[in-house]
C-alpha positions, 0 to 999 in steps of 0.5 A: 126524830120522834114525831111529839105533835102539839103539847103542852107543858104540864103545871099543877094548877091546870092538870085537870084542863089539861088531862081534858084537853083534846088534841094534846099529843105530849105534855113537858114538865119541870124536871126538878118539881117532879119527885120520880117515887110519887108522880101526881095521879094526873101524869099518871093517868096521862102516861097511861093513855099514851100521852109522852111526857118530857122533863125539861131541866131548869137548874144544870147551867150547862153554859156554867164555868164548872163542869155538870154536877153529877148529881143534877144529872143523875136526878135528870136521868133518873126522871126521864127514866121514870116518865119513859121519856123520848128525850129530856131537855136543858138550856143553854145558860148559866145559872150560877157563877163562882167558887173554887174555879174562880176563887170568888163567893158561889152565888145562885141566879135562880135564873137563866142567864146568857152565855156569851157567845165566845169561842171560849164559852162555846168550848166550855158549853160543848164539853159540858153537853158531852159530859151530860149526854154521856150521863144520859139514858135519852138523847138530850136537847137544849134550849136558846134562852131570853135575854135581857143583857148582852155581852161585850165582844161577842164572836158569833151570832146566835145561829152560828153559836148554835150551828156550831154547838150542835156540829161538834156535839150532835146535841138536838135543839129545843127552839124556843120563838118566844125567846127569838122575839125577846132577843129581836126587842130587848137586842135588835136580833132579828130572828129571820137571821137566827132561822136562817143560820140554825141547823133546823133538822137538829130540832128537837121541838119548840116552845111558844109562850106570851110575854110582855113590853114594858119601856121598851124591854121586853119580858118573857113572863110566861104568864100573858097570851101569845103575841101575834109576832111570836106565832109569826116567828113560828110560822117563819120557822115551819117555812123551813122545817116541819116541827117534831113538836110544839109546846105551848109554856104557860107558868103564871096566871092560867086563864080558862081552858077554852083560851089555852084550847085557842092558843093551841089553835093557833100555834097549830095554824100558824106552823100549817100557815108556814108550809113546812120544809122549805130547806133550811140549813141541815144539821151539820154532821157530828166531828170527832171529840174535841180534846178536854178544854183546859182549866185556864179557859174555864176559869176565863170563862168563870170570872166573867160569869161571877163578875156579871152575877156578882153585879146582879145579885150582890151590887159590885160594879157593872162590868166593863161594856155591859150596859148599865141601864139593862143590868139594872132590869135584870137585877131588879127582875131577878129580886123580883123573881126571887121574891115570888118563888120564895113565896110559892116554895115557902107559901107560910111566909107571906101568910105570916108576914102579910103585906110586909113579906115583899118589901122585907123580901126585897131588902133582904135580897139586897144584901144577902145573894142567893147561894144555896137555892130557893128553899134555903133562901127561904130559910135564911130570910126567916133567920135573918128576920128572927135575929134582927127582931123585924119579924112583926108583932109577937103572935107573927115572930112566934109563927115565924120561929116555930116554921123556921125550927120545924124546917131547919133542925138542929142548926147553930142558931137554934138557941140565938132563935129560942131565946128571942121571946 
């Protein structure tokens, strides 16, 4: 497996820092925020200095009901082609529920949402990671994911999940430590049983990011410093195995490049704190295919899935075994996301909303799921404003109609919209 070194993952708003950097040996960057045809200059620089670059996919929901989408996976290898990259990355999640499958509404998450670690599921999961890496022109690896929720009637635990997912499929792992320490606070997993049952020479790399704990929640923000107990989760996995590579994820709230250069630090003392190849569990060998996973065990799957989402996002009742308190966390947490990456892909809103942006935001969301992405989402909230006349003074309603006309064309509501004054 290829040797990566010490990365970290690559944001606009540090690209500079990080093309100064010493000692960074790879960078990762979001997969669906790169545009293959017009790569920032400072990738390309970095890409020239030999500098490996990996695209990390957010939007494939592998752990979803239906099969992969063509074109996300077309788009996925069409990245990895541009960067050169070794290897492209996903996770182990949903991110959206519903539709034909399950004969429900569609509806988006816009967020990575747990599978539940089922026989069932993990069929559907496996099928879904085969489909992907028949797509693909590199190997592919996925990624365990934060939680704040578990599911009812679980068969397996993490480590056995992933064990069996990398035995039947051959996929490589991205081990994220931070999020081993989300499910020790937020689900009473300890992550020395996940090391100890992860087959550790499937891995791939590891994440390390900050996060924080709030009423005993904790929140994988990728915007605070690293904690002490996650470098000591990476410590614990480097007793077993040498990473091929670890990255440093920071998204919000960038600091100075000296405090990023001292992270670095010490996400590289702690993997040489931990020794390196201890054992560990080797990664199994790979069977042969599985047959196709029948339609019946998908739409299982799938109602599930949409009745969680739909308790999320659209206020049906919390499914039965779910705890009530802890789907309220994550559906406020989910609006509160959404809110943020409205503002950041549609930046002109809260310019032209000011202060009244979130909480008009925020009581939008609660009667109108996401179903079509974030750049949809932003349109249909300006509409929504613009026919309910709630869109502020008339210097701010004619801003907010010419933005809205300039982005969606010709839609049906052009005319409702124009006759507004």
């Amino acid at each position: 497996m290829e040797r990566l070194g010490t990365g970290i993952g690559w944001r606009p708003e540090i690209a500079d820092a990080v093309e100064r950097m010493p000692g960074v040996d790879w960078v990762e960057v979001v997969s669906e925020n790169t545009c293959p045809g017009h790569l920032p200059e400072s990738l390309r620089r970095l890409r020239e200095r030999g500098v490996t670059v990996v695209p990390h996919g957010v939007s494939l929901g592998l752990g979803g009901a239906d099969r992969p989408d063509g074109h996300r996976l077309a788009a996925l290898a069409e990245r990895a082609e541009a960067l050169g990259s070794p290897l492209v990355t996903e996770h182990i999640a949903f991110v959206r529920a519903g539709g034909p499958l399950t004969a429900t509404p569609l509806l988006e998450a816009g967020h990575l949402l747990p599978v539940p670690r089922t026989r069932d599921a993990l069929d559907v999961l496996c099928e879904n990671v085969r489909i992907a890496q028949d797509a693909l022109p590199v190997p592919l690896a996925v990624e365990n994911i934060a939680a704040l929720i578990g599911w009812p009637g679980e068969e397996m635990t993490e480590g056995q999940f992933l064990y069996d997912l990398v035995d039947r499929t051959g996929v490589r792992l991205l081990i994220d430590v931070a999020n081993l320490h989300t499910n020790r606070v937020n689900r009473g997993e300890d992550p020395a049983v996940a090391l100890a049952e992860l087959p550790v020479e499937a891995i791939a790399y590891v994440h390390v990011a900050g996060g924080f704990e709030r009423d005993g929640v904790w929140h994988d923000s990728h915007a605070h410093p690293v904690p002490p107990e996650v470098l000591e989760v990476l410590s614990r996995l480097a007793s077993r195995v040498t990473p091929p590579g670890v990255l440093l994820e920071r998204d919000e709230n960038f600091p100075e490049p000296a405090e990023l250069e001292r992270e670095l630090a010490a996400i590289r003392g702690a993997v040489a704190a931990g020794g390196g190849d201890r054992g560990g569990r080797s990664a199994p060998a790979v069977r042969p295919a599985a047959p196709e996973v029948a339609d019946a065990t998908r739409q299982r799957v799938g109602l599930g899935q949409a009745a969680v989402l739909s308790a999320l996002v659209a206020g049906t009742p919390v499914p039965e075994g779910f705890d009530r308190v802890r789907m309220g966390v994550q559906a406020r947490a989910l609006a509160s996301k959404r809110a943020d990456v409205v503002a950041k892909v549609a930046p002109e809103l809260p310019e032209i909303l000011g202060d009244a942006y979130r909480p008009a935001f925020l009581a939008y969301a609660q009667e109108h799921p996401m179903t079509g992405g974030y750049r949809r989402d932003a349109l249909d909230f300006a509409g929504r404003l613009l026919r309910e006349d709630r869109a502020g003074d008339r210097v701010s309603r004619r801003r907010l109609r010419t933005w809205w006309l300039d982005r969606a064309g010709a839609a049906p509501r052009r005319g409702a919209l124009l006759r507004r004054g």
